[in-house]
C-alpha positions as CSV (number, residue, x, y, z in Angstrom):
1,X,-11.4,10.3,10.5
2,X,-13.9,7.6,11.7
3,X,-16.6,9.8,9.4
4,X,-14.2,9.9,6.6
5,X,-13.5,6.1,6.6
6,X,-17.2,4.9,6.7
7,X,-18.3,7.6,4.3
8,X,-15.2,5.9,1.9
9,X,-16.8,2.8,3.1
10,X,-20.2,3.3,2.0
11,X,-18.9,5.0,-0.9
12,X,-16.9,1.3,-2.3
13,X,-20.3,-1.1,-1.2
14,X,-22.4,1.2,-3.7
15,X,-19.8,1.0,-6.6
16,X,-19.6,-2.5,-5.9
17,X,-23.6,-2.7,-6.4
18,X,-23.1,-0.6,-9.8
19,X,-24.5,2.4,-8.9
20,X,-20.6,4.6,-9.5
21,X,-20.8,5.4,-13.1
22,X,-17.5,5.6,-14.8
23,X,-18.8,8.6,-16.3
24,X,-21.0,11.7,-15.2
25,X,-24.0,13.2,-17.4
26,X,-21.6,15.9,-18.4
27,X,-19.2,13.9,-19.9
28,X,-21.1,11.4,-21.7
29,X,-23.2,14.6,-23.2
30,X,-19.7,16.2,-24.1
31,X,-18.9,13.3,-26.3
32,X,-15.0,12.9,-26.2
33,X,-14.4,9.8,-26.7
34,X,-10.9,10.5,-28.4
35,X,-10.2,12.3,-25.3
36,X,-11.9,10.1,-23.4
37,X,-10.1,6.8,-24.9
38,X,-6.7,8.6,-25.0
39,X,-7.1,8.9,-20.8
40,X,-7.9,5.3,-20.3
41,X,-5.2,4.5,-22.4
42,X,-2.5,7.0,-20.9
43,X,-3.6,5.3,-17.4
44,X,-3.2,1.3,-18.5
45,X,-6.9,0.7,-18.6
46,X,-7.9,-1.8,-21.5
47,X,-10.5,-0.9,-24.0
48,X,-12.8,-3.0,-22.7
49,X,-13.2,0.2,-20.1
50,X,-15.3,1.5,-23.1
51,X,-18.3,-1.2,-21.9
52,X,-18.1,0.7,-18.8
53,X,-18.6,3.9,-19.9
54,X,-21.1,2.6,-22.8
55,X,-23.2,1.7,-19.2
56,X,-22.8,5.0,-17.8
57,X,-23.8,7.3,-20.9
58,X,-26.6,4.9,-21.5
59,X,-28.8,6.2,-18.8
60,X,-28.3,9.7,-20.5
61,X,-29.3,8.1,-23.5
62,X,-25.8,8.7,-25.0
63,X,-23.9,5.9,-27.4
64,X,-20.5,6.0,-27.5
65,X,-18.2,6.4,-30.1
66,X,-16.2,3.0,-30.6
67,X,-13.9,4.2,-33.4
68,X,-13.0,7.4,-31.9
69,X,-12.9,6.1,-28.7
70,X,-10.1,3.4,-29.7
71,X,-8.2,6.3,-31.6
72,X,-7.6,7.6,-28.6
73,X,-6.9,5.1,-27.0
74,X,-4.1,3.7,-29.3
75,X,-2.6,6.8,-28.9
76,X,-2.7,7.0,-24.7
77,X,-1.2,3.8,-24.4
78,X,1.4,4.8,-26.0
79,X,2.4,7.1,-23.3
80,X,1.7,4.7,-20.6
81,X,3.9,2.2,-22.3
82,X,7.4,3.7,-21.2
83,X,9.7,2.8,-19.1
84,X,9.5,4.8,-16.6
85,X,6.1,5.0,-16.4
86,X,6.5,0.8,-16.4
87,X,9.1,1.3,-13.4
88,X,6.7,3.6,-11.6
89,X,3.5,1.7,-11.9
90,X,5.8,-1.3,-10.5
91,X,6.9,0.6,-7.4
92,X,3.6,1.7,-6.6
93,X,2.4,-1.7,-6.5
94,X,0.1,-1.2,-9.4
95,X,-0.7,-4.3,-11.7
96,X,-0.3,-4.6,-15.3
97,X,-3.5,-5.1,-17.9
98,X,-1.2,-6.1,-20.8
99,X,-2.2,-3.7,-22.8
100,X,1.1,-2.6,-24.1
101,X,1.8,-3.6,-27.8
102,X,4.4,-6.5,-28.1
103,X,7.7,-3.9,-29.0
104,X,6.6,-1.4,-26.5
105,X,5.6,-4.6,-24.0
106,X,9.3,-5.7,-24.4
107,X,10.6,-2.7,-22.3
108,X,7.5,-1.8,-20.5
109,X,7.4,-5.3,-18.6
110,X,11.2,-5.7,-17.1
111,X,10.7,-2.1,-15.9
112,X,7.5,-2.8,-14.0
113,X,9.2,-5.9,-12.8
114,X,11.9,-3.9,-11.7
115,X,10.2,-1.6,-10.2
116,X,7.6,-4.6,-8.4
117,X,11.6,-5.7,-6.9
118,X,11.8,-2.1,-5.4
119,X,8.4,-2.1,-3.5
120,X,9.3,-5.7,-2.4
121,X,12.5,-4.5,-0.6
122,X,10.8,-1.4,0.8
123,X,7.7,-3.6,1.7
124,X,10.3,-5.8,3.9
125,X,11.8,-3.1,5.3
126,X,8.4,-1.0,6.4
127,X,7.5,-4.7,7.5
128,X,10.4,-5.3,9.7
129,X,10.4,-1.4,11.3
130,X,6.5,-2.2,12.1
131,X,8.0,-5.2,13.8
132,X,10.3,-3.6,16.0
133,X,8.0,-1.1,16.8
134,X,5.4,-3.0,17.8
135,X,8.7,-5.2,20.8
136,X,9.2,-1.4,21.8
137,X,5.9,-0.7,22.7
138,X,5.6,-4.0,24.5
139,X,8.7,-3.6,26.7
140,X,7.3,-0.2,27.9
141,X,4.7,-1.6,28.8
142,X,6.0,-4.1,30.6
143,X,8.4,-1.3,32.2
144,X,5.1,0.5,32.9
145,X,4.2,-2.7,34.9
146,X,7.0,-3.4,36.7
147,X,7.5,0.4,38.3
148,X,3.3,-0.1,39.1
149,X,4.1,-3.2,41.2
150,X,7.0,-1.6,43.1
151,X,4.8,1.5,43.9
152,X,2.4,-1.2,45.1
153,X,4.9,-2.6,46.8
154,X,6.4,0.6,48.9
155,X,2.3,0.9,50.0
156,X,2.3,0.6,53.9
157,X,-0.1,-1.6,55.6
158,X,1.1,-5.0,53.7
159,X,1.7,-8.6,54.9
160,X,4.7,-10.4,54.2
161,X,2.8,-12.8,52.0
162,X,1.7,-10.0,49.9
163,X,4.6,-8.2,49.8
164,X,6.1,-11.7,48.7
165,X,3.4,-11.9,46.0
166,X,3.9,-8.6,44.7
167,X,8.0,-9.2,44.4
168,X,6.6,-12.6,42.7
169,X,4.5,-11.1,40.0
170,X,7.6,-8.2,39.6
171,X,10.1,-11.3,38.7
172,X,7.8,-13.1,36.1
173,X,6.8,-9.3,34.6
174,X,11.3,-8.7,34.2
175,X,11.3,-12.3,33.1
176,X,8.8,-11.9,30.7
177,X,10.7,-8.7,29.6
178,X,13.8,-10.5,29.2
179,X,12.6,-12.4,26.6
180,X,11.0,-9.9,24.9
181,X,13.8,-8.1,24.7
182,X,15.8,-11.0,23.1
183,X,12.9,-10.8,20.5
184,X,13.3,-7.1,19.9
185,X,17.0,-7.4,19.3
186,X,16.5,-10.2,16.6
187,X,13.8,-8.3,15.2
188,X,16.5,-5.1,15.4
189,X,18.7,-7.3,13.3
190,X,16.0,-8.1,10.7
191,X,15.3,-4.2,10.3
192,X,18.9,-3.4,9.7
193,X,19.2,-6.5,6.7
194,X,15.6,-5.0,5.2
195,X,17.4,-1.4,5.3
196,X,20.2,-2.5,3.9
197,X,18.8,-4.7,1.1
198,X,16.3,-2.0,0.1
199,X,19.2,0.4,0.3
200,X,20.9,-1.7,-2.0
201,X,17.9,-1.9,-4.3
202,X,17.3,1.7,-4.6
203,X,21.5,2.8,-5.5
204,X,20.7,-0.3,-8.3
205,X,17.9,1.3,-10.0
206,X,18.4,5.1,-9.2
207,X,21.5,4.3,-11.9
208,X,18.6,3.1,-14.0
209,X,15.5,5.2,-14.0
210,X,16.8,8.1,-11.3
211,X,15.6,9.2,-8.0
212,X,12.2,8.8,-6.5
């Protein structure tokens, strides 16, 4: 995993340093650019993602196509700008370029707000179990604790004052726990309102766009 993660690592720094085309030598040599605009436009890109790709092919010595490319374009974004797919790009967290026309906008936009309302709620609610989580793994540790001192304190050879110091240190570690706990049960509380709200959220939209 740790490989993984600093190869995907390494991988971002030289994209961000320009050296990830947005096309390979294959495609720019293939010369699609209806296809090639009609998938930028199907996925929400703008089609100022043709400057990108214009980039790209040049090293291979390739121009693009500008009309073809935004023929297919204008026809991808017509896909993209549904509903549903508005909804779904919302959910996922996924922002919006504006590149939906203004009559396709005017359905495309409340659904990806809609959707941005859904991954809110769930958001919250992965939030507030996180939360929780995290108090339960504190008070077993602090249980841990506590049952380490009474060993310790059971161990022959002692003096009273360290016997005393160990029952000390046990009192403070359950006092400590105490309040903990008070924090895990308001932090129970919050989980069950996030649940429920995103519960909520989901029956409202499920009548809208189905289930997910």
């Amino acid at each position: 995993m740790r490989t993984f993660l600093i190869a995907g690592l390494a991988a971002g720094a030289l994209c961000a340093l320009g050296s990830c085309a947005s096309m390979s030598k294959e495609e720019c040599l293939a010369g699609d650019w209806t296809g090639r605009g009609y998938a930028d436009g199907a996925a929400g890109a703008t089609p100022s993602r043709l400057g990108e790709h214009a980039e790209a092919c040049a090293r291979h010595g390739v121009v693009p196509d500008d009309a073809s490319y935004r023929s297919g374009w204008s026809r991808g974004v017509v896909t993209y700008c549904t509903p549903q797919r508005g909804f779904v790009e919302g959910r996922e967290a996924n922002g919006y370029a504006g590149v939906c026309p203004a009559d396709l906008a005017a359905q495309f936009v409340p659904a990806w707000e809609d959707g941005r309302v859904v991954y809110a709620a769930e958001s919250a609610a992965e939030s507030a179990r996180s939360t929780v989580s995290a108090y339960g793994a504190r008070l077993e540790d602090l249980d841990d604790k506590v049952e380490a001192k009474q060993r310790e304190l059971r161990a022959e050879g002692l003096t009273d004052e360290q016997r005393d110091a160990i029952r000390d240190r046990i009192r403070e570690i359950r006092q400590k726990r105490e309040n903990e706990e008070r924090e895990w049960r308001r932090a129970q509380d919050a989980l069950d309102e996030a649940e429920r709200e995103a519960r909520a959220v989901r029956r409202r939209f499920e009548r809208i766009y189905g289930g997910w």
